[in-house]
LOVEXRO-182946 format. One line per field, with one value per residue: x, y, z of N, C-alpha, C in turn. Coordinates in Angstrom, 1 decimal, decimal comma. Layout:
BEGIN
n.px = (X	...)
n.py = (Y	...)
n.pz = (Z	...)
ca.px = (X	...)
ca.py = (Y	...)
ca.pz = (Z	...)
c.px = (X	...)
c.py = (Y	...)
c.pz = (Z	...)
// end
This chain:
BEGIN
n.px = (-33,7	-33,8	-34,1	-32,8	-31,8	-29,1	-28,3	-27,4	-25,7	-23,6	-22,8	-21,7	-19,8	-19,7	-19,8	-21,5	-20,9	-22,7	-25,4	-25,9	-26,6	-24,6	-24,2	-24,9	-23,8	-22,0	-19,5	-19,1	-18,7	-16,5	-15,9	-13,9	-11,6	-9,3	-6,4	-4,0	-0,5	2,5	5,5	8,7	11,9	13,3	11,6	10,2	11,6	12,0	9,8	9,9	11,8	10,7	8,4	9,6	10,6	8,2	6,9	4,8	3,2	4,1	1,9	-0,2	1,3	0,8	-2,1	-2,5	-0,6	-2,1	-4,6	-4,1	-3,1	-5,2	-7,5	-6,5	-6,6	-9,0	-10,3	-9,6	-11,1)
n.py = (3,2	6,7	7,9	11,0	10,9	8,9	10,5	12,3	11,4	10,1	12,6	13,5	12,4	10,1	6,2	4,8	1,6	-0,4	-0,2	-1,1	-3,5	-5,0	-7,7	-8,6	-6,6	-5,0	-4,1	-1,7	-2,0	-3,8	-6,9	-9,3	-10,1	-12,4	-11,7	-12,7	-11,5	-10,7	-9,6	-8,4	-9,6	-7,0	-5,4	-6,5	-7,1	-4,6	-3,5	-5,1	-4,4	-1,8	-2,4	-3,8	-1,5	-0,2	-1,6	-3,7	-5,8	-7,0	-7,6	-5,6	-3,2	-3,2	-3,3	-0,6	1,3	1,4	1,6	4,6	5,1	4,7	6,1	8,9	9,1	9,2	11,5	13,1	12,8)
n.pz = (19,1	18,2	15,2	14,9	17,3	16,8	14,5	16,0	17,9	16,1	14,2	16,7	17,3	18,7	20,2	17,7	17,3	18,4	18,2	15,4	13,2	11,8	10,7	7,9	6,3	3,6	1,7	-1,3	-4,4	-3,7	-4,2	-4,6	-7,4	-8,6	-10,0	-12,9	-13,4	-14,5	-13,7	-15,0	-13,2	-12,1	-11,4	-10,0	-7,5	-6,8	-6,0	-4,0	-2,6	-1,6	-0,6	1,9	2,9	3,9	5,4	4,3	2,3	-1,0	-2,1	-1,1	-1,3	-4,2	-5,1	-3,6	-5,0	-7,7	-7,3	-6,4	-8,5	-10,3	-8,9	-9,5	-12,5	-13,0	-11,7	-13,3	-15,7)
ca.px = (-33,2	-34,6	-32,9	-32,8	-30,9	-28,8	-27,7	-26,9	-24,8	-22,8	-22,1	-20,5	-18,0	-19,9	-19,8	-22,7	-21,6	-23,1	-26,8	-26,2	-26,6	-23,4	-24,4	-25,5	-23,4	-21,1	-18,9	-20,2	-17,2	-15,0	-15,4	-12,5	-11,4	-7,8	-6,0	-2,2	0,6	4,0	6,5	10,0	12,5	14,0	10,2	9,5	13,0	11,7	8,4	9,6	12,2	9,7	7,3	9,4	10,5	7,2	6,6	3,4	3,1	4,0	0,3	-0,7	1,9	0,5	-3,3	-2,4	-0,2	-3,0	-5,7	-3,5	-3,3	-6,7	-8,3	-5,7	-6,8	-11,0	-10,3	-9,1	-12,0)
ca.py = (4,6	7,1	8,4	12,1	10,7	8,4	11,4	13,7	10,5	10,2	13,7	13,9	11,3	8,6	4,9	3,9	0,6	-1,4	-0,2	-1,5	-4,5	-5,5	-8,9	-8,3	-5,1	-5,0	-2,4	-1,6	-2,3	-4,2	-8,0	-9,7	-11,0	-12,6	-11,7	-13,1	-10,6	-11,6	-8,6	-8,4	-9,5	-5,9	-4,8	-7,3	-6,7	-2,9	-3,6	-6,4	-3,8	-0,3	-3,0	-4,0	-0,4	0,1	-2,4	-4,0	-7,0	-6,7	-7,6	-4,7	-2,0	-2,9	-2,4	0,9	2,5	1,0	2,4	6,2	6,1	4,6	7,4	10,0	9,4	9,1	12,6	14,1	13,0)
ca.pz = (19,1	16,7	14,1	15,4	18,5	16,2	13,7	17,0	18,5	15,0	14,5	18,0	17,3	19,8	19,4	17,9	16,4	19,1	17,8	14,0	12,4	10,9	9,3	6,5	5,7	2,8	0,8	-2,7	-5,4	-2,8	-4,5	-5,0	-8,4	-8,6	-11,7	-12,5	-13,8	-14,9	-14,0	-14,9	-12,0	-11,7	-10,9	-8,3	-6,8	-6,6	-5,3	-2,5	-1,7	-1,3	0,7	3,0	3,7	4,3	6,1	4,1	1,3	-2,2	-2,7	-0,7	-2,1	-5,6	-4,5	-3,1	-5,8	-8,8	-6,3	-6,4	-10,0	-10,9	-8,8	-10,3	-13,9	-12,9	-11,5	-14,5	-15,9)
c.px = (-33,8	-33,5	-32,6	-31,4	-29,3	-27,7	-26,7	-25,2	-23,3	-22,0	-21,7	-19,4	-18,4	-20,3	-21,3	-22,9	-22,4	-25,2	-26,9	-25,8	-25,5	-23,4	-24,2	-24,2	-22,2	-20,7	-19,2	-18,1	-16,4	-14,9	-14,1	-12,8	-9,5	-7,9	-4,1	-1,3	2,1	4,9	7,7	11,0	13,1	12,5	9,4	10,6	12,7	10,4	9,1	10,4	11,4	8,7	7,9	9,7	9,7	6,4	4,8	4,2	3,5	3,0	0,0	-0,3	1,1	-1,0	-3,4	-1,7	-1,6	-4,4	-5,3	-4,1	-4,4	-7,2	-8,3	-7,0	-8,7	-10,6	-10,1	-9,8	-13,2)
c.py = (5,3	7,2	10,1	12,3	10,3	9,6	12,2	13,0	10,5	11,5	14,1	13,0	10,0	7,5	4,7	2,8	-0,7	-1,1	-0,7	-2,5	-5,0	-6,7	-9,4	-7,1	-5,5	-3,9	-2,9	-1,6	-2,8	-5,8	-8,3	-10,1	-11,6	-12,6	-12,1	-12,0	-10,8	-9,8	-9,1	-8,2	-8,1	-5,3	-5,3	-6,6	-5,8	-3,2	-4,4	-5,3	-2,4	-1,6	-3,1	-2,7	-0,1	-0,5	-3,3	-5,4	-6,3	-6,5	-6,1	-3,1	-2,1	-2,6	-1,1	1,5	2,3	1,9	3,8	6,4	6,1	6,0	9,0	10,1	9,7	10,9	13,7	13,7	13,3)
c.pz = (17,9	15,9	14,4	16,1	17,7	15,7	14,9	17,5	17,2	14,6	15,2	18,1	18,4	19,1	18,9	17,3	17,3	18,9	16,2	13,9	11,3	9,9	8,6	5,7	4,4	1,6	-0,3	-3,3	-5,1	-3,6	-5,0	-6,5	-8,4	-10,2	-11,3	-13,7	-14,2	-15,1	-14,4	-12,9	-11,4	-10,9	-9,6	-7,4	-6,1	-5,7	-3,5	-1,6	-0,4	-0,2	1,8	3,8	4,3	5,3	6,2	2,9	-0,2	-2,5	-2,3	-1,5	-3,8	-5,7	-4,6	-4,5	-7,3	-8,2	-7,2	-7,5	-11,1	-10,7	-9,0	-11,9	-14,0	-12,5	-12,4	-15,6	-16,3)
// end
C-alpha cells in the first residue's frame, strides 16, 4: 500500500491495523519499574474505597491520579 493511500485510509477513520507490523512496536516512556510505598491505613482505606466506586484497582486509581498531577505540574511549566 503506499503511503498516499495509507494517510487517506487513516484520516477517514478506516481500519488499517491489519496492514502494520505490530511486533516489534512499543510505546516510548511506558517501561515498567516497581517501586514500594508505605501509606497510612486511613489512605489505603480511601483509595480501596474511591476504587471500588469506580470500579478499577487501587494500583490503577494511583497510576491515574499520579499521571493527572504529574501532567498538571509539567504543564505549568
Amino acid at each position: 500500500m503506499k503511503a498516499k493511500t495509507f494517510d487517506k485510509k487513516f484520516n477517514d477513520n478506516e481500519d488499517i491495523s491489519a496492514v502494520l507490523d505490530l511486533s516489534k512496536a512499543k510505546r516510548l516512556n511506558q517501561e515498567q519499574k516497581r517501586v514500594n510505598v508505605d501509606f497510612p491505613v486511613w489512605m489505603v482505606d480511601s483509595l480501596d474505597k474511591e476504587a471500588k466506586h469506580l470500579g478499577v484497582t487501587r494500583q490503577s486509581i494511583i497510576k491515574v491520579w499520579l499521571a493527572e498531577r504529574l501532567e498538571k505540574i509539567a504543564s505549568h511549566n
